[in-house]
Every structure is written in C-alpha cells, then in structure tokens.
RODO-2510 file (C-alpha; in nm, 4 decimals, decimal comma):
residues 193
     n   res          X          Y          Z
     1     x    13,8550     0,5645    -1,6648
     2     x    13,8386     0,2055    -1,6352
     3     x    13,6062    -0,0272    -1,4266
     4     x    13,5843     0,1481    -1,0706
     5     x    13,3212     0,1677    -0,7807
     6     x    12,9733     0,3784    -0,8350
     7     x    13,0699     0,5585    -0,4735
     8     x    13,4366     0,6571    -0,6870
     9     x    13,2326     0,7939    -0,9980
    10     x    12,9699     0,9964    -0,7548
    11     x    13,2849     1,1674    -0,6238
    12     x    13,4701     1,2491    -0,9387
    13     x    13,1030     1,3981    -1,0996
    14     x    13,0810     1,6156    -0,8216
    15     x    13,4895     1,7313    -0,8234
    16     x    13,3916     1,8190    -1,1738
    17     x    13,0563     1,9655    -1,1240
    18     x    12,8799     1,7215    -1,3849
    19     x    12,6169     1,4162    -1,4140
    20     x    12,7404     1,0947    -1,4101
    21     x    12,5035     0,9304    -1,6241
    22     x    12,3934     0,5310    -1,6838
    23     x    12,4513     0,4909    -2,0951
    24     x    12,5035     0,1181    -2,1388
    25     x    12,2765    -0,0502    -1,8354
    26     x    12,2512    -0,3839    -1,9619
    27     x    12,6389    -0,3926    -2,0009
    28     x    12,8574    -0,5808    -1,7962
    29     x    12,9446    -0,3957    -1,5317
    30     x    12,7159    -0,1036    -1,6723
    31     x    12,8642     0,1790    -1,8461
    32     x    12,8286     0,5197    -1,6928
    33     x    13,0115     0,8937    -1,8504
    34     x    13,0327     1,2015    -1,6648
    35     x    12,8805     1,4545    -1,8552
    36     x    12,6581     1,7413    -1,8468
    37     x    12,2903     1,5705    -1,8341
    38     x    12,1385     1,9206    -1,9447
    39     x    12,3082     1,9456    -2,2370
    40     x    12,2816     1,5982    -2,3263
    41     x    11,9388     1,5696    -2,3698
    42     x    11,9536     1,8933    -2,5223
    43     x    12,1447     1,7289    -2,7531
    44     x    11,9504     1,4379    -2,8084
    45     x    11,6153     1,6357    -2,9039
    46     x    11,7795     1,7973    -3,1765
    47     x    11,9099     1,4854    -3,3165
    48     x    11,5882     1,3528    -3,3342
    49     x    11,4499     1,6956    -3,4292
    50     x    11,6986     1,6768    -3,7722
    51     x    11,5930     1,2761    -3,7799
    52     x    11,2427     1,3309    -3,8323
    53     x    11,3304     1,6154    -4,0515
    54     x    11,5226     1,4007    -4,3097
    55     x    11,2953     1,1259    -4,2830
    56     x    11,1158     1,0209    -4,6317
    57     x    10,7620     0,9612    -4,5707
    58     x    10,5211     0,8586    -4,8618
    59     x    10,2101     0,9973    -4,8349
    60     x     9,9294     0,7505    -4,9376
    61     x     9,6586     1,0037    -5,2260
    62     x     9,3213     0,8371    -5,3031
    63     x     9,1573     0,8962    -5,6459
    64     x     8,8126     0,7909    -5,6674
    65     x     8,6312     0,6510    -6,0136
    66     x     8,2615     0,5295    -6,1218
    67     x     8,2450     0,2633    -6,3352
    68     x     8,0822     0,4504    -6,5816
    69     x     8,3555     0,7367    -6,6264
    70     x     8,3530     0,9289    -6,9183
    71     x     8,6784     0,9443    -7,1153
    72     x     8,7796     1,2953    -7,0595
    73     x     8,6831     1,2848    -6,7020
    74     x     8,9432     0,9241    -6,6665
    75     x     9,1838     1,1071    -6,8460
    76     x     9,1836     1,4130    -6,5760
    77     x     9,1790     1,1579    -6,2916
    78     x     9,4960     1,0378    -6,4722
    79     x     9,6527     1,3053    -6,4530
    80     x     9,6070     1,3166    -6,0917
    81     x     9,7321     1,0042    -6,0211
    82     x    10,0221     1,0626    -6,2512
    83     x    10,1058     1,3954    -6,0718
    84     x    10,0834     1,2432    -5,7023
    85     x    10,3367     0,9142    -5,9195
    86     x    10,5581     1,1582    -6,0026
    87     x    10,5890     1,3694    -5,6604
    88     x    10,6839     1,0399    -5,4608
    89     x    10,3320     0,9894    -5,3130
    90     x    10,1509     0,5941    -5,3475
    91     x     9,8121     0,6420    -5,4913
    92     x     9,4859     0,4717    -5,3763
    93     x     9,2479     0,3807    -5,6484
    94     x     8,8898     0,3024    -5,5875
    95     x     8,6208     0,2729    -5,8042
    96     x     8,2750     0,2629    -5,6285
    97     x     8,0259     0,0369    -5,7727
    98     x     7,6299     0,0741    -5,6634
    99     x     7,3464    -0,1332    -5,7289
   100     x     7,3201    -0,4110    -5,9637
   101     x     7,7452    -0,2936    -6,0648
   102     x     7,8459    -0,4796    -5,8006
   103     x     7,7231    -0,7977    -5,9332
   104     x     7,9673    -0,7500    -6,2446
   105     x     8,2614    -0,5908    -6,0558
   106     x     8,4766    -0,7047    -6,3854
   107     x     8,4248    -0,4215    -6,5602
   108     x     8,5787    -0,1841    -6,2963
   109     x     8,8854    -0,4465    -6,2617
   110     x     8,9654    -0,4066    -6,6749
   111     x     8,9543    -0,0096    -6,5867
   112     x     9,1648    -0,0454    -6,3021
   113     x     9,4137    -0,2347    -6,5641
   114     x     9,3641     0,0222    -6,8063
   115     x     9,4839     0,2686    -6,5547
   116     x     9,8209     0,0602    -6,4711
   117     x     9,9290    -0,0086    -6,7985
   118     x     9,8731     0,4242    -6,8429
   119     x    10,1014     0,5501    -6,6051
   120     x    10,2985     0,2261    -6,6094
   121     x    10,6165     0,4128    -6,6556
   122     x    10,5341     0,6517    -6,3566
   123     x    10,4531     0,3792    -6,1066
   124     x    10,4067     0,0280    -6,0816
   125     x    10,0511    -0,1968    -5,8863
   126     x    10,1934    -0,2588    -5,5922
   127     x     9,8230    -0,4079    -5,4469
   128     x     9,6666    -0,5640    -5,7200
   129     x     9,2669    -0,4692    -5,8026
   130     x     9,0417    -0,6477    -5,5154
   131     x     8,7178    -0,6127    -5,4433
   132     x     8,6385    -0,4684    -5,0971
   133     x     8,2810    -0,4704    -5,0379
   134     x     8,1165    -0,1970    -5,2361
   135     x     8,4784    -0,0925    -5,3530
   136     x     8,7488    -0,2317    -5,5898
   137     x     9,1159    -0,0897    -5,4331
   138     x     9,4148    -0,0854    -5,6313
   139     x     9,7517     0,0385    -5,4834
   140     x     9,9989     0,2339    -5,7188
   141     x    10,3446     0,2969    -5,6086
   142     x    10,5742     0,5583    -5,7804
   143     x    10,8881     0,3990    -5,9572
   144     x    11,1487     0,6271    -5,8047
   145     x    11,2235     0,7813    -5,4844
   146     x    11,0382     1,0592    -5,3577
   147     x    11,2086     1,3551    -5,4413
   148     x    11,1164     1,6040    -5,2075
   149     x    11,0464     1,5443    -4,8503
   150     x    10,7677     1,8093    -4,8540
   151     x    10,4619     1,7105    -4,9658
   152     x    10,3701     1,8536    -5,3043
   153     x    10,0831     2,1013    -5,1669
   154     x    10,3411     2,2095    -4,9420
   155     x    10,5727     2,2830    -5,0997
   156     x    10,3240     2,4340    -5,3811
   157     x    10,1880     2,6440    -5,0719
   158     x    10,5287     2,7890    -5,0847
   159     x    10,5771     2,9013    -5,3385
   160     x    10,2494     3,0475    -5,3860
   161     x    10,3331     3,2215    -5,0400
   162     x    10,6648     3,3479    -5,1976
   163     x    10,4980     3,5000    -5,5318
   164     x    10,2252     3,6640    -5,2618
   165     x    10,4555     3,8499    -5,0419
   166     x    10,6807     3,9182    -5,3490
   167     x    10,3966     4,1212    -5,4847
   168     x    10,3184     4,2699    -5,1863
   169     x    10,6865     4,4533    -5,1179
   170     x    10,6923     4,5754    -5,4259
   171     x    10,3269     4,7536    -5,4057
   172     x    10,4961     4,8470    -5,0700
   173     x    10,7936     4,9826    -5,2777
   174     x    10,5578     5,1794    -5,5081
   175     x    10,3510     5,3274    -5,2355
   176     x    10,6703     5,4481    -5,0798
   177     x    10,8166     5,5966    -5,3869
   178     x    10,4870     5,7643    -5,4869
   179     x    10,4568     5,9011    -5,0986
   180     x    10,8445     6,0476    -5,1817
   181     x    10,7634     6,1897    -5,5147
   182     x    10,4192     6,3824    -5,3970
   183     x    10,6537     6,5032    -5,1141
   184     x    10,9221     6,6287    -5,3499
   185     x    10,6357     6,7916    -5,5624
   186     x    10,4776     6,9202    -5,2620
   187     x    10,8415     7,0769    -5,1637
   188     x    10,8580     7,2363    -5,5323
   189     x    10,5669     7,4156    -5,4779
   190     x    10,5834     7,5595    -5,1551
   191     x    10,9580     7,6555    -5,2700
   192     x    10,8260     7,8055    -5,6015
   193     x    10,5656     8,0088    -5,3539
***
C-alpha cells in the first residue's frame, strides 16, 4: 500500500476485519501488514515446531575406563564408543585414576591414544587427553554427519515397540480365529444333534 498514516491503516484493518500488525519496527517508517494475527502466530509455532524437528543435535555419550582395563573388557568399551561414532553422537572418554595412579597419569594418556588410533576411521580427537583432577577426558567426534536425527535408543525403542505390538495382533489374530473355529465346531454339533 505504500507509506500512509497509522490512523489510515487502523481504518482499512477494521474495513477488512483483520490485525494490522508491526513486522519491521526498527524500519524506517516501520513496516506494518494487515493480516489475521490468530493465524499468524498459529503459523509461526508450527514453523518453529518443524524447525526444532529438523534440527541435528549431537548428543554428547560418556564411556568410562580404569587404568588397569583388561583387554576384552577395552575391547567391549570399544565397541561402545564405536557404536555411539557411528550413530552421529561425540563420545566422552574418561579414565578414572585413584590413589598413587594419579601420580603417573601417563599411562592412562597412551590408552586414551590407543583408543584414537582404534576407531580412528569412525571419529577423529576433537579434545585432546587432559588431565582433570582425578580424571583424564578425551573428546571423540564422529567423522560424518549424524545420520538420523533420533537418537539411537530411540529410535532402537522403536523398533523394539514395532516388533512388540506386531506380535501382539497377531496372538490377537489367533485368539480370534480359534474363538471362530470352536464356534463353527460348536455349531456342527448342536446341528448334528
């Protein structure tokens, strides 16, 4: 419509039974549309609502070691890590060191190298090992994107869910056609009678 006066807009909003609402206040003049305010932020919630949906959030795992790990048990916990690489997620590693370990933190620092140059082609160190007090943190971050916007146990969760209630209709389904067979047999009988 052009530049005109507020007292102007107020009358053509009401002539056309909607809003006339202040987009651009900081404009000069300020920009102002005539539209149905209701609606609008109606509008707007769902655009965030699909926003957040889309949005790619890494979820930050934490695997926990002892310095003195046995080998199978590193090689579990390295599996973990390489599962939570692969689904997108950064992984926390922290080995906790007690007593007279934390005067020799070295040892856990080679481990936590160890543990990089493993799953080296699932992620990369994105903090390098530092000792924290009683702890020595490493940060792992997956090489690609993450793939799904669900977290893993979520999305695990559904499909669990999914093989659950699939078993349960079909129990359902053989209840109901056992019910219908005794009937039929019951309606034999009494015919037979």
């Amino acid at each position: 419509m052009g530049v005109i006066a507020t007292s102007v807009a107020l009358n053509l909003a009401k002539e056309a039974n909607l809003d006339l609402v202040e987009v651009a206040p900081n404009a000069k003049p300020p920009v102002a549309k005539l539209i149905d305010y209701g609606k609008f932020k109606y509008n707007e919630k769902i655009k965030q609502r699909e926003a957040r949906r889309n949005q790619n959030t890494a979820e930050i795992k934490e695997i926990r070691f002892r310095l003195k790990i046995d080998e199978h048990d590193f090689e579990v916990k390295k599996g973990h890590v390489v599962r939570f690489l692969e689904g997108g997620d950064k992984v926390k590693v922290t080995i906790m060191l007690r007593g007279r370990e934390q005067s020799r933190p070295i040892g856990g620092v080679e481990l936590l190298q160890r543990l990089a140059d493993e799953v080296s082609e699932y992620g990369s160190v994105e903090f390098a090992p530092k000792q924290e007090g009683r702890n020595i943190i490493m940060t792992l971050a997956p090489k690609g994107k993450k793939v799904h916007t669900q977290s893993e146990q979520r999305r695990r969760g559904a499909e669990s869910r999914a093989e659950r209630q699939a078993r349960q209709a079909a129990r359902l389904a053989a209840k109901q056609e056992a019910k219908a067979k005794a009937a039929e047999e019951a309606k034999s009988t009494v015919a037979t009678a």
